[in-house]
C-alpha positions, 0 to 999 in steps of 0.5 A: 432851058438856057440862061442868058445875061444881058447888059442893055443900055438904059436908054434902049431898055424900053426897046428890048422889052418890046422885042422880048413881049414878041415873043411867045410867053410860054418859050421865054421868061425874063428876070430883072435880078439886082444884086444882094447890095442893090436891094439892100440900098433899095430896103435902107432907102425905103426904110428911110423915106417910110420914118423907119430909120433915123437919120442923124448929123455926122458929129451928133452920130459920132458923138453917141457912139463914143458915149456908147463905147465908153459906157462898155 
């Protein structure tokens, strides 16, 4: 079997999928990989819309950060 990497355009990504599902099943398989970063966003971005992170102000963060050093 061969690997082949594409890059399509977002607005002809729906028409290549139709091209793709044409074609017999048992001969081609497709995969949407991201990368190792692009699923880490994605986790971090879940984690926050699911109240799993706490998001804090700049100097707040800043702020509990230094107390944290200083206490070392």
């Amino acid at each position: 079997m061969q690997l082949v990497t594409l890059e399509i355009s977002d607005d002809y990504y729906s028409k290549f999928l139709h091209l793709v599902d044409a074609l017999p099943s048992e001969k081609i398989h497709l995969k949407n990989e991201k990368s190792s970063m692009d699923n880490e966003i994605d986790s971090r971005i879940d984690g926050y819309l699911k109240d799993k992170s706490i998001a804090v102000d700049f100097t707040s963060g800043m702020g509990k950060l230094k107390e944290k050093l200083l206490a070392k």
